[in-house]
C-alpha positions in Angstrom: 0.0 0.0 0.0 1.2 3.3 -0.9 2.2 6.1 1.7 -0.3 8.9 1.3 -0.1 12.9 1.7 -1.3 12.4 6.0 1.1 9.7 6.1 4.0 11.4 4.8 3.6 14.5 6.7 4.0 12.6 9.6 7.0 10.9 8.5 8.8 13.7 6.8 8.1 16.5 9.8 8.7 14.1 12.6 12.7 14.1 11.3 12.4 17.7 11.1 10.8 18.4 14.9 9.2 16.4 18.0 5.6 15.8 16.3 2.7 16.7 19.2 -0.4 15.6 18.8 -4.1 17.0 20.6 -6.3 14.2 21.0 -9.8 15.3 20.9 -12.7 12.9 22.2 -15.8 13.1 20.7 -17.8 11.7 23.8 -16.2 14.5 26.2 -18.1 17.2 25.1 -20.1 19.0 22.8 -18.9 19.3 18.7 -18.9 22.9 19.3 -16.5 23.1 22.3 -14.3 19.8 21.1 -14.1 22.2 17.4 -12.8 24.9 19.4 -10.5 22.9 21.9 -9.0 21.2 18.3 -8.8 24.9 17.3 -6.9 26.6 20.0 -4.6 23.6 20.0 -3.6 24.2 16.7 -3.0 27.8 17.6 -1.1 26.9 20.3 1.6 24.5 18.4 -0.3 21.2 17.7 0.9 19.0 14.8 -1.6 17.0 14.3 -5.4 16.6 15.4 -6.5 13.0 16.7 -10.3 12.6 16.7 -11.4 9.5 18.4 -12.6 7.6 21.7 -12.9 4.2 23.1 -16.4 4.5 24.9 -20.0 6.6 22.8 -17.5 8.6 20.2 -19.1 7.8 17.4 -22.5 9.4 18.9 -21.2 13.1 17.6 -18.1 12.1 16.0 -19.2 13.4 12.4 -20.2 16.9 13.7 -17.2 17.3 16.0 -15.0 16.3 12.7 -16.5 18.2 10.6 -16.3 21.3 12.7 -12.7 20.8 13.4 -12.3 20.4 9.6 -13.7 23.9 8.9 -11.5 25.5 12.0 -8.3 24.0 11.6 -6.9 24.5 8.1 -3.0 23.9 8.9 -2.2 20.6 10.3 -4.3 17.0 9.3 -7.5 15.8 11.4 -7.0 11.9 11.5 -9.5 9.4 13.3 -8.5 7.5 16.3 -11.4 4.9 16.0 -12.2 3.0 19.1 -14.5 1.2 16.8 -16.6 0.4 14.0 -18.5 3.3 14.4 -15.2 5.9 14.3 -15.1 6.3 11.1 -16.0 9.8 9.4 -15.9 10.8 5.9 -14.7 14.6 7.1 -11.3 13.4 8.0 -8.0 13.4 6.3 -7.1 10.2 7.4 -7.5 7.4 9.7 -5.0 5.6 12.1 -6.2 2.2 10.7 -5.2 0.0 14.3 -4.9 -3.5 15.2 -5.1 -3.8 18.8 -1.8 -6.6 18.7 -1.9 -7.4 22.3 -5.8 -8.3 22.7 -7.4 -11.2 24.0 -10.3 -11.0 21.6 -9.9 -11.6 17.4 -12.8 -8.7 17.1 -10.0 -6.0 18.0 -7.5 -8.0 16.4 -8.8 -7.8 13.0 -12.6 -9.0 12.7 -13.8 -4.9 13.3 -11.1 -4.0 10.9 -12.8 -6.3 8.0 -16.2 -4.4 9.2 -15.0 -1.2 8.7 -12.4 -1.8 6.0 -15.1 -1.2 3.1 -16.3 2.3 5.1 -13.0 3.4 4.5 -12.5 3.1 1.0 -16.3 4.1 0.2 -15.2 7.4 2.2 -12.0 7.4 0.3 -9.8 8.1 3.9 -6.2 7.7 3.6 -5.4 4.7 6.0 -2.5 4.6 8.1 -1.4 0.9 9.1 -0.8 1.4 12.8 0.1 -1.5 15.6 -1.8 -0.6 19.0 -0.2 -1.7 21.9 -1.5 -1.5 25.3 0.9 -1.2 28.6 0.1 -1.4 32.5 -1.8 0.0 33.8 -3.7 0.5 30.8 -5.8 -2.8 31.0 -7.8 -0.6 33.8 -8.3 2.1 31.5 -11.1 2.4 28.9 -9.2 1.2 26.2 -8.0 -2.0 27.6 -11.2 -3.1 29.2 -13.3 -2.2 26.1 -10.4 -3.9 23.8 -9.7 -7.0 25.8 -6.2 -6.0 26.4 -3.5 -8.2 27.8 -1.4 -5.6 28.8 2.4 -5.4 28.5 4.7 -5.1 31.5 6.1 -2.1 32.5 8.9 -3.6 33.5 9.6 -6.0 29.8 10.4 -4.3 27.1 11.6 -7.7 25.1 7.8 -8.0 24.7 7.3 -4.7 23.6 9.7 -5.3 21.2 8.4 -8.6 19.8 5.2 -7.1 19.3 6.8 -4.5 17.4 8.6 -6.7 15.2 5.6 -8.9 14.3 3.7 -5.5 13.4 6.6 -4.5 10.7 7.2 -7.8 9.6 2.9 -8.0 9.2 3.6 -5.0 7.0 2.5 -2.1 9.5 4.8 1.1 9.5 3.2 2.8 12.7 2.9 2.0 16.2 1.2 3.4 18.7 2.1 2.7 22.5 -0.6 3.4 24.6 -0.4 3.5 29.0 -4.2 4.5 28.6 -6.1 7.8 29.0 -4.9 9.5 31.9 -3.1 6.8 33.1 -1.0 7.8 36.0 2.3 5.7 35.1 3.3 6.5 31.3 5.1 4.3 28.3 8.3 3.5 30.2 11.3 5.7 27.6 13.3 1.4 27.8 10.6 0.7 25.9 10.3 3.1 23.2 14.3 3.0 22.8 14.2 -0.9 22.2 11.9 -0.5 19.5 13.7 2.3 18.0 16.9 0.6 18.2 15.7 -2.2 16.9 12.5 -1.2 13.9 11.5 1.1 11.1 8.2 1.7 12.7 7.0 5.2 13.5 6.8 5.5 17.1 3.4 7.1 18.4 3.2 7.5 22.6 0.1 8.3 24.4 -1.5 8.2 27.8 -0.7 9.8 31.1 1.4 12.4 29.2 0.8 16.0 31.0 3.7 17.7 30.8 6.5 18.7 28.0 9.2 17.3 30.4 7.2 14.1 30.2 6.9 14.2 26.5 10.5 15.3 26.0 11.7 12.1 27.8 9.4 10.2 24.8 10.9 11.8 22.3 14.2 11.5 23.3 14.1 7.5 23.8 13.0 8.0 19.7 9.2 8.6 19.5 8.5 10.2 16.6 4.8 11.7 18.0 3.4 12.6 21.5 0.0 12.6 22.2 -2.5 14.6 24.5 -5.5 14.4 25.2 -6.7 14.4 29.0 -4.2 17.0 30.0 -5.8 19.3 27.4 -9.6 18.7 28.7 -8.4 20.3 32.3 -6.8 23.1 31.5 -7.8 26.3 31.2 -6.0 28.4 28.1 -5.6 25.5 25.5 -3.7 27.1 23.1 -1.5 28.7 25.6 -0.7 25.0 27.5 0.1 23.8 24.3 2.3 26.5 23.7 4.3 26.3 27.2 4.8 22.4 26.6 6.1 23.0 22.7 8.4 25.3 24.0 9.7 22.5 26.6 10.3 20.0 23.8 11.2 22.0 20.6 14.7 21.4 20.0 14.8 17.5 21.4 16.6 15.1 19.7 16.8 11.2 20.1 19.3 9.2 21.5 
């Protein structure tokens, strides 16, 4: 499968700068405020807009995309679909995700045959993405809802052969997840061993709140950071967003 436009933005930019990316959920709020949250994001230094949930997103997910779409004209709007029902035709693309380390086919690659065909009738660019799921994520939404067995903080051999069967499967992203809000983060072992070690682009989410925090990431060798919780507390979005670029602009990876 060819690399599309989304795809190589995120490729060609993350050699360039630490990618950061504002993940907006649907189910959170209302389109209107999650449009403006996306907005002031951007503003504020975002990359990249992530639109997507594990619990109800799909409920307003088409407004909320479309919204964003018309406010944010800069950087892409890609779908982080929890499910069958993320998908949007508004988007620019979609991370298209196999949940690896589930216990259940269905998030494996049975709700990736269901939507497969909504994809290409919406013409998304799809971005062949590993999910991974660490502790202590399998308390999170994601890992309950996806079945997850999750990886060991303390292992990053597995880690890495997960990552290895994702690139030899053909995938060129990975996404390491500790889960939404999670108190412990993506240990930086972990992200090193698979940098050392793959090709894949390194995505690293959950429990991330700070630019000291995502400059650790980046300098193990993530490619992007992503935000989401932090971003629903705060106050001034765009100027957060601003205050943690500032912390990790000029990174570079070990």
């Amino acid at each position: 499968m060819q690399i599309g436009k989304v795809e190589s933005y995120m490729h060609e930019a993350s050699k360039k700068r630490p990618l950061l990316a504002a993940l907006i959920d649907p189910f959170k709020d209302t389109p209107e405020v999650n449009a403006e949250r996306a907005l002031k994001a951007s503003l504020g230094g975002a990359d990249i807009i992530l639109i997507g949930g594990s619990v109800g997103a799909g409920i307003s997910l088409n407004q909320t995309v479309r919204l964003t779409k018309e406010r944010v004209k800069n950087i892409p709007i890609i779908l982080f679909p929890g499910n069958i029902d993320g998908v949007s035709p508004y988007a620019d693309a979609v991370l298209f995700m196999s949940l690896i380390n589930s216990t259940n086919p269905y998030w494996i690659i049975k709700a990736q045959a269901l939507a497969a065909p909504i994809v290409l009738k919406y013409k998304l660019e799809a971005i062949p993405t590993a999910y991974v799921i660490f502790e202590p994520g399998g308390r999170t939404s994601a890992g309950w809802v996806g079945d997850a067995n999750p990886i060991p903080r303390d292992r990053p051999e597995i880690s890495l052969a997960y990552a290895l069967a994702a690139q030899f499967l053909g995938m060129r992203w990975i996404y390491l997840e500790a889960g939404s809000g999670a108190k412990e983060t993506v240990p930086p072992e972990t992200i090193a061993i698979i940098r050392k070690n793959t090709s894949l682009g390194i995505i690293v989410g959950g429990g991330i709140r700070s630019g000291k925090v995502a400059a650790e990431k980046f300098k193990a060798g993530a490619n992007i950071v992503v935000v989401g919780t932090a971003i629903e507390e705060v106050g001034d979005v765009e100027e957060w967003i601003r205050e943690f670029r500032s912390e990790v602009n000029g990174v570079t990876k070990t």
